[in-house]
KOLFILUM-599529 format. One record per atom (N, C-alpha, C): residue in one letter; x, z, y. Coordinates in steps of 0.1 Angstrom, whole numbers, padded with zeros to 4 digits, always signed. Layout:
<recs>
aXZY
...
</recs>
This chain:
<recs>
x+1669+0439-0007
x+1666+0433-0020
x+1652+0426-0019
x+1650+0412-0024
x+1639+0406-0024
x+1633+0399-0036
x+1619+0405-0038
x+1616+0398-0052
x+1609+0389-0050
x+1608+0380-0058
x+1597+0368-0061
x+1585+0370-0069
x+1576+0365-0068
x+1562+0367-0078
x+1558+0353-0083
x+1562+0346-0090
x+1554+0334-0093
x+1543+0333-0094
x+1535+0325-0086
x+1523+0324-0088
x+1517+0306-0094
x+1511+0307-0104
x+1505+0299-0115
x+1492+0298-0110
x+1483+0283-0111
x+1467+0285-0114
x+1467+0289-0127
x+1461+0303-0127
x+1455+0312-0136
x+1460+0323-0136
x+1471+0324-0130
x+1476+0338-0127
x+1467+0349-0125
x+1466+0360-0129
x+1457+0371-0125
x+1463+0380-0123
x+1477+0385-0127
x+1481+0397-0119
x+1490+0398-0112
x+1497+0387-0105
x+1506+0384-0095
x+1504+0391-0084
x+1491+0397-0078
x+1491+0403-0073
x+1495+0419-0072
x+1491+0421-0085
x+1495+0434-0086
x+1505+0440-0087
x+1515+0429-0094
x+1536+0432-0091
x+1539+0435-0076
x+1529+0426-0069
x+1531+0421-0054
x+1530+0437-0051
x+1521+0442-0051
x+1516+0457-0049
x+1524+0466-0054
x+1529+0467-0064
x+1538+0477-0067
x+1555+0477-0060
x+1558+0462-0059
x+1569+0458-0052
x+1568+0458-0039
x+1559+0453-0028
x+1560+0453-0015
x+1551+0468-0008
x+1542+0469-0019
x+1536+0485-0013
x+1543+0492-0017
x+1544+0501-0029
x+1550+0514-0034
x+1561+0513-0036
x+1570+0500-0035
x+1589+0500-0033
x+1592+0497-0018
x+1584+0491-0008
x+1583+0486+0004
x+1594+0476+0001
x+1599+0472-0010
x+1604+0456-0009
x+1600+0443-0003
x+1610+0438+0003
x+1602+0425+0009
x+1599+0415-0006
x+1588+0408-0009
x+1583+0398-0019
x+1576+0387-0014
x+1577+0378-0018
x+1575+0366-0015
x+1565+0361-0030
x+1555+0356-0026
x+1545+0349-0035
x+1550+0335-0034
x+1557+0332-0046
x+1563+0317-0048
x+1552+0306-0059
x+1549+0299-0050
x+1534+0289-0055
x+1545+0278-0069
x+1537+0278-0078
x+1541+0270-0089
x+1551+0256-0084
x+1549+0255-0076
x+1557+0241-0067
x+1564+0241-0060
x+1568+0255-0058
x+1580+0257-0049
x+1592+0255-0061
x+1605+0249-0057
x+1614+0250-0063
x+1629+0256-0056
x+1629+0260-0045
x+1640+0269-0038
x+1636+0282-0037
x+1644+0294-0051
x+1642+0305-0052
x+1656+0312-0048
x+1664+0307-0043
x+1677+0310-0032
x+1679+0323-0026
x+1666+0323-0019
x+1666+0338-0010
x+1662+0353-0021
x+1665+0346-0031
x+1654+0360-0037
x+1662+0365-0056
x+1662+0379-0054
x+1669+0385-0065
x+1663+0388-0075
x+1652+0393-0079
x+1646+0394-0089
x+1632+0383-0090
x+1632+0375-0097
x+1620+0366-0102
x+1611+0377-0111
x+1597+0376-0110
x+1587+0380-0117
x+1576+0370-0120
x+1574+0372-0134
x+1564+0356-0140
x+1559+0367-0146
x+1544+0367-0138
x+1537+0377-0139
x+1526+0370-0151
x+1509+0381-0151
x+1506+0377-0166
x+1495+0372-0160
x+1488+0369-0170
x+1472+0357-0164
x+1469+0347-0175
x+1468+0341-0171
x+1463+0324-0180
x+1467+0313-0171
x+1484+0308-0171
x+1491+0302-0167
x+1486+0286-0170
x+1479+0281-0159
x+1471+0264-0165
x+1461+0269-0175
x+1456+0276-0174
x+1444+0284-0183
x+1449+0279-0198
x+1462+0284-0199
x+1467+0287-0213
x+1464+0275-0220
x+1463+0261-0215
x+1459+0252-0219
x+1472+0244-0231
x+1469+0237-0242
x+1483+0237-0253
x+1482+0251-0260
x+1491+0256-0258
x+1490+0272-0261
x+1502+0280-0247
x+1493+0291-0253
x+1501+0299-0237
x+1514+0298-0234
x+1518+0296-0221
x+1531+0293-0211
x+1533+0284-0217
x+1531+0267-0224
x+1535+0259-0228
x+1537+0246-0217
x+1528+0243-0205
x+1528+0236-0196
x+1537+0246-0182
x+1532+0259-0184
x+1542+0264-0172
x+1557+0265-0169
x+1560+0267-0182
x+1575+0259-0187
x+1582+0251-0180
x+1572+0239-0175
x+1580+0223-0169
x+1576+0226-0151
x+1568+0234-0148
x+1566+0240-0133
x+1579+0239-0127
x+1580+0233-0114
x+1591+0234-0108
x+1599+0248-0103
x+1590+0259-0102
x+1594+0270-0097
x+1601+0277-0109
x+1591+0274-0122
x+1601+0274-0137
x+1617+0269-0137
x+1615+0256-0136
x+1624+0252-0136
x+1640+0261-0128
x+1634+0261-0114
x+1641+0272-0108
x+1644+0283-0115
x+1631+0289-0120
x+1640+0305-0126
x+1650+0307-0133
x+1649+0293-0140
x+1660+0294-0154
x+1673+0291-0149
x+1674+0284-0135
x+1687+0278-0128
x+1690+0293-0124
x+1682+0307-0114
x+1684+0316-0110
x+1691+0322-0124
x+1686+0325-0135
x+1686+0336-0146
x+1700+0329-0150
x+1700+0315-0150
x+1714+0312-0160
x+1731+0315-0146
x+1722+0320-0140
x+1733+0326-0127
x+1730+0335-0126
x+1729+0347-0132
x+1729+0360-0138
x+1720+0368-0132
x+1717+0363-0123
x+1702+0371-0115
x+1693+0371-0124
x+1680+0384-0119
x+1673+0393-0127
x+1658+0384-0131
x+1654+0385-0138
x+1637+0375-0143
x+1638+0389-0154
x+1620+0390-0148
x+1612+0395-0159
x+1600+0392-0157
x+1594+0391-0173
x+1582+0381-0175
x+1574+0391-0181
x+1559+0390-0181
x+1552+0406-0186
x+1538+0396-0181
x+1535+0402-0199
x+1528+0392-0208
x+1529+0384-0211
x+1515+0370-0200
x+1517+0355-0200
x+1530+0350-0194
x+1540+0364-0185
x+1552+0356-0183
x+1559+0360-0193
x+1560+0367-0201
x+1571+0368-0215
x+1568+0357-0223
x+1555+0352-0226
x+1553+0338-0235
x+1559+0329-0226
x+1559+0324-0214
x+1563+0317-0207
x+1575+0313-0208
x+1582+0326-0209
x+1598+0329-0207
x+1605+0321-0223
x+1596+0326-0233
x+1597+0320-0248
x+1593+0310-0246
x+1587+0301-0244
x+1582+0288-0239
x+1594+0280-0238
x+1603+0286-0226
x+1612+0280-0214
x+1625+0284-0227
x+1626+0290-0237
x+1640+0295-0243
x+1650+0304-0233
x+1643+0311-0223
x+1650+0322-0216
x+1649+0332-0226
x+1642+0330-0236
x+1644+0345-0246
x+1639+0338-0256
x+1644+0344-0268
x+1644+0334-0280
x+1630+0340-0290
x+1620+0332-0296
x+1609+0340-0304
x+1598+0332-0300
x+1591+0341-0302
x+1575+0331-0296
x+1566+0342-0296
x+1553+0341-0289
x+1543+0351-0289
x+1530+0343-0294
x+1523+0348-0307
x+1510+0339-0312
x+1501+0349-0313
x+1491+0346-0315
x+1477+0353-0317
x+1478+0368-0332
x+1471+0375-0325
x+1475+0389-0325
x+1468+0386-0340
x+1475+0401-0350
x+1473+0400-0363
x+1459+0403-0366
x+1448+0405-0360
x+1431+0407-0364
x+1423+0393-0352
x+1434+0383-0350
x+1426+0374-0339
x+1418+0379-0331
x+1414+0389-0325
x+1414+0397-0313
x+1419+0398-0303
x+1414+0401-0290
x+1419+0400-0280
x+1420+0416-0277
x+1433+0425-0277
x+1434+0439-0271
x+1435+0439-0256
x+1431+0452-0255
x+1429+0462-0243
x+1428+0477-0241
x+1438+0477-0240
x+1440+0494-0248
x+1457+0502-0236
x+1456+0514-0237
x+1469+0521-0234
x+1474+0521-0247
x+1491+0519-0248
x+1497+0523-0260
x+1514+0528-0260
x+1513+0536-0268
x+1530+0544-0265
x+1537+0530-0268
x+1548+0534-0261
x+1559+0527-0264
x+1570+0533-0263
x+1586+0530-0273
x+1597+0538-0275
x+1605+0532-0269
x+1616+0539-0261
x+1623+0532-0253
x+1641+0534-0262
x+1640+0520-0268
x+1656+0519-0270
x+1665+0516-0271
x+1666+0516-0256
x+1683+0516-0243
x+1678+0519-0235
x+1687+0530-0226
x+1684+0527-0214
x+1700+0528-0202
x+1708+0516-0206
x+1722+0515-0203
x+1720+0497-0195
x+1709+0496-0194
x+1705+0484-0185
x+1694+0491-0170
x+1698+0480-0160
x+1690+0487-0149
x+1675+0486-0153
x+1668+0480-0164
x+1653+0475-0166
x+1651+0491-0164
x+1657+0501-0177
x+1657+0507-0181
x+1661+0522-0178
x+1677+0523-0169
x+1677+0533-0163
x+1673+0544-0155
x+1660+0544-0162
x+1654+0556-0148
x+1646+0559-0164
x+1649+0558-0175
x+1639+0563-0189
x+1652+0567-0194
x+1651+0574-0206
x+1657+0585-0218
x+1654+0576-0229
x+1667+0575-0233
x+1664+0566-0245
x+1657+0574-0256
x+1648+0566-0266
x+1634+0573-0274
x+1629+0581-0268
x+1629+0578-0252
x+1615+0584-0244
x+1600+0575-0250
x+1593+0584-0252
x+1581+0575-0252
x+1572+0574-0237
x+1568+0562-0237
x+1556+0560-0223
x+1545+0554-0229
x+1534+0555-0217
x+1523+0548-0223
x+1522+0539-0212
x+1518+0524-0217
x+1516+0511-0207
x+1501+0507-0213
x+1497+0501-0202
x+1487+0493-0204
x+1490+0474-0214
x+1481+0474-0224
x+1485+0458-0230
x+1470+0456-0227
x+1467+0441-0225
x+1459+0432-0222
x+1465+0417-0228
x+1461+0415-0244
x+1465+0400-0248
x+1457+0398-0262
x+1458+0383-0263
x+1454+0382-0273
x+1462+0376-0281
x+1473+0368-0274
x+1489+0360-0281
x+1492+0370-0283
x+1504+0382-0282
x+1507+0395-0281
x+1516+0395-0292
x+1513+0388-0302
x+1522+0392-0314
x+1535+0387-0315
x+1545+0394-0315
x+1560+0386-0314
x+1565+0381-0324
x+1568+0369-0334
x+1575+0363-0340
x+1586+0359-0340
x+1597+0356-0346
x+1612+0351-0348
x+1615+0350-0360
x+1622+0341-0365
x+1631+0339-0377
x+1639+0349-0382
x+1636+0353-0395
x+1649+0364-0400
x+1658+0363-0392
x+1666+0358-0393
x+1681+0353-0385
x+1677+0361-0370
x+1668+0353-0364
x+1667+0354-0353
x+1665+0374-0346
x+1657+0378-0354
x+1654+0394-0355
x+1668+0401-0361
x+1674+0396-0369
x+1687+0400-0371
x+1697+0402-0359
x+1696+0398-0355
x+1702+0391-0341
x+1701+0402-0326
x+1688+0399-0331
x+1681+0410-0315
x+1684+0421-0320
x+1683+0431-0334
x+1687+0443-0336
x+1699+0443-0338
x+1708+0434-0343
x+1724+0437-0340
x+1728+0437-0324
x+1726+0427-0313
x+1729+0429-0305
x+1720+0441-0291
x+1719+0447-0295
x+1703+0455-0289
x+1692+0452-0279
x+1689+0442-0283
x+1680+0432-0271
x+1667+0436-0272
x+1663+0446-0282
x+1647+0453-0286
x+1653+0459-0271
x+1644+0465-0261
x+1640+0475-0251
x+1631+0482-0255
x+1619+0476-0259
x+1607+0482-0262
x+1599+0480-0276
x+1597+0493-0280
x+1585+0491-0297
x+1578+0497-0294
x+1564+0490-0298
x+1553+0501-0304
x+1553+0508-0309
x+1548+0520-0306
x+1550+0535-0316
x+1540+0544-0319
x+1542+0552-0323
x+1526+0564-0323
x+1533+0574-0313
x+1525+0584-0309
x+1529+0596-0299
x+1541+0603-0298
x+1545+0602-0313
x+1560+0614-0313
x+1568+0603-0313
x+1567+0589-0315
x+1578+0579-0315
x+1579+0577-0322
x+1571+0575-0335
x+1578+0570-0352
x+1574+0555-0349
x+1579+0546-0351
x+1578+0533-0357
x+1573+0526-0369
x+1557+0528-0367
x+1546+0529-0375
x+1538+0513-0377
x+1532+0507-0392
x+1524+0499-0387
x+1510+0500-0380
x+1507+0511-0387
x+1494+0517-0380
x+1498+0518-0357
x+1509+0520-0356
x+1512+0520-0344
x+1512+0507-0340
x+1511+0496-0344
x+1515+0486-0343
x+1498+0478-0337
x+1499+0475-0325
x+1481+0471-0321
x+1480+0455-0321
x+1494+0445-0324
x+1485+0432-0325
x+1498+0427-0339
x+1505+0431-0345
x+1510+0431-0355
x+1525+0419-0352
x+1533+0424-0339
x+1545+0421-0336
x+1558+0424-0349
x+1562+0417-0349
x+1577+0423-0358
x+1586+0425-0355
x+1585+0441-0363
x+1597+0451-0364
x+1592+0458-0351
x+1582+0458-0352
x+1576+0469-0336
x+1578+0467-0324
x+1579+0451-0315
x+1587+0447-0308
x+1573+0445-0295
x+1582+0449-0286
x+1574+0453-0274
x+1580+0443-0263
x+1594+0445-0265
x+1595+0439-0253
x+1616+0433-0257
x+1620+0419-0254
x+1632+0423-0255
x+1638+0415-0242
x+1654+0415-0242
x+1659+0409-0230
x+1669+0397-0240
x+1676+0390-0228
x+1683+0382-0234
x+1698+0389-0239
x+1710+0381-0244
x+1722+0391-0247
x+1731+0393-0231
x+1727+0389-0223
x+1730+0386-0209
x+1722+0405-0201
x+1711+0405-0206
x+1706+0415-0203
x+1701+0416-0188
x+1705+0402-0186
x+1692+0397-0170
x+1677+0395-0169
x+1675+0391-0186
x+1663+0388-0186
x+1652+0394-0194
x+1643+0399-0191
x+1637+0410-0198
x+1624+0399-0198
x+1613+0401-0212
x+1602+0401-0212
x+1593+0406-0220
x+1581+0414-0213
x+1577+0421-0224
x+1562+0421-0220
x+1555+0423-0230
x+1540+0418-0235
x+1531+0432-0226
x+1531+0443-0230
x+1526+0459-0221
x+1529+0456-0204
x+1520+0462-0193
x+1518+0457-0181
x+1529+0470-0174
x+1538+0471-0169
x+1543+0482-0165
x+1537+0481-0145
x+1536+0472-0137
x+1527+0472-0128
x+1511+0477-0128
x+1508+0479-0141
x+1493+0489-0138
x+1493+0499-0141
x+1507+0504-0145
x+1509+0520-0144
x+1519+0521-0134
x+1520+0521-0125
x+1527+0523-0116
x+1523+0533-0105
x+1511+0533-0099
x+1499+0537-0086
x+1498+0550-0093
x+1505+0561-0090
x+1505+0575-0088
x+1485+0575-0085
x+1475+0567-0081
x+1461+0570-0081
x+1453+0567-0095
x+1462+0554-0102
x+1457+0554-0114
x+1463+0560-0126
x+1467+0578-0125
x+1473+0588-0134
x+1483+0582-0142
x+1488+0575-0141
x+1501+0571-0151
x+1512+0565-0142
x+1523+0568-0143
x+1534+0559-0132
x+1546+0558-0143
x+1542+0557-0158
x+1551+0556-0167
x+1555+0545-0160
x+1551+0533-0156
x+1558+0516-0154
x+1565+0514-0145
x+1569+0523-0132
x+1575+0521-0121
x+1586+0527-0124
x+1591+0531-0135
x+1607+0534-0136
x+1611+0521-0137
x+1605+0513-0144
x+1613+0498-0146
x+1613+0494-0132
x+1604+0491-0125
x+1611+0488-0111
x+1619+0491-0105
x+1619+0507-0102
x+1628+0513-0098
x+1642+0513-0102
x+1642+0507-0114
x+1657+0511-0122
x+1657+0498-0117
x+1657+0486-0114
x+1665+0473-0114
x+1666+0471-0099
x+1656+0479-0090
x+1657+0480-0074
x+1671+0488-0071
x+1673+0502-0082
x+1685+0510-0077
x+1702+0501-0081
x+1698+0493-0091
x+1710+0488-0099
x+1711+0476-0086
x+1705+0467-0079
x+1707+0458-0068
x+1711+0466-0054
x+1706+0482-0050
x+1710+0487-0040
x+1731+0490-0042
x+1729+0496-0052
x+1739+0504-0059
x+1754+0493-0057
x+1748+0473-0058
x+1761+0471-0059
x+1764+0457-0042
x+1749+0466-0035
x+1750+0461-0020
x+1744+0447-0019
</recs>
């Protein structure tokens, strides 16, 4: 199995997926520069988080038309795996690989904080290695962060179950007070109806490193590494 990392000027944590993928899974990964457009050799895309063109327009709005972009959406619409986390989940909204938008958080503040989150599904590989209404705690770092959609559109994602992840308080209730930049309907993270494409705003690569006491985030790696071993 081989991932990709996109890498953007402004990127800032592309390295650290790299780290969790090629050190702690020993996956082979490949750091794919914004201008590469042959993503051929490689099964999972990751459009990692940062300040993609230093967030310039509004965030992921220019990384969108990136040739390596362009590429992902040709990989994802051929049913291979993309997940975007943070600046790549706006990205990913940007690009209409997932439907919504991410704008500036409900106190125009920039967070930085650990926060629970509820897990609900886990009948996708993102997911398979969590309990559904397991709670974890991830690290968020954003100041867009807040998820938006059209009634309709939120109708949609809870009929078809494309929520993966809400903000929550400790025991799992689905609280606003739980809620740290004022997303709707507690939305943390969702995928497409396709269920290839996940993106979600909380960093699951900085909890990963068994040194930095949390390894809540490396189930999601793990679950989409075993679902690609699993069918050879």
């Amino acid at each position: 199995m081989k991932f990709g990392v996109i890498v953007f000027p402004g990127s800032n944590c592309d390295r650290d997926v790299a780290m969790v993928t090629r050190d702690l899974l020993q996956q082979p990964t490949r750091m794919v520069w914004h201008e590469d457009s042959d993503l051929s050799d490689l099964d999972v895309v990751i459009v990692p988080g940062g300040f993609s063109y230093g967030d310039y327009l509004r965030c992921g709005a220019i990384a969108r038309f990136s040739p390596a972009l362009q590429a992902t959406i040709r990989h994802a619409e051929h049913g291979k795996w993309v997940l975007g986390i943070c600046n790549g989940f706006q990205v990913l909204t940007e690009a209409g690989l997932l439907p919504g938008a991410l704008v500036r958080n409900r106190d125009l503040h920039f967070v930085c904080d650990r926060v629970p989150l509820r897990v609900e599904r886990n009948n996708l590989p993102w997911t398979q290695h969590y309990q559904k209404g397991q709670v974890i705690t991830l690290p968020i770092a954003h100041g867009e962060g807040c998820y938006y959609a059209t009634p309709e559109t939120l109708a949609e994602l809870e009929a078809n179950n494309q929520i993966l992840f809400r903000y929550c308080d400790a025991e799992g209730k689905i609280t606003s007070a739980s809620n740290p930049n004022g997303s709707l309907n507690n939305i943390a993270g969702i995928c497409n109806r396709r269920g290839n494409v996940l993106g979600m705003m909380p960093h699951p690569e900085r909890a990963s490193d068994p040194m930095l006491g949390n390894t809540d985030g490396i189930h999601l790696f793990k679950g989409i590494l075993a679902a690609m071993v699993a069918v050879g």
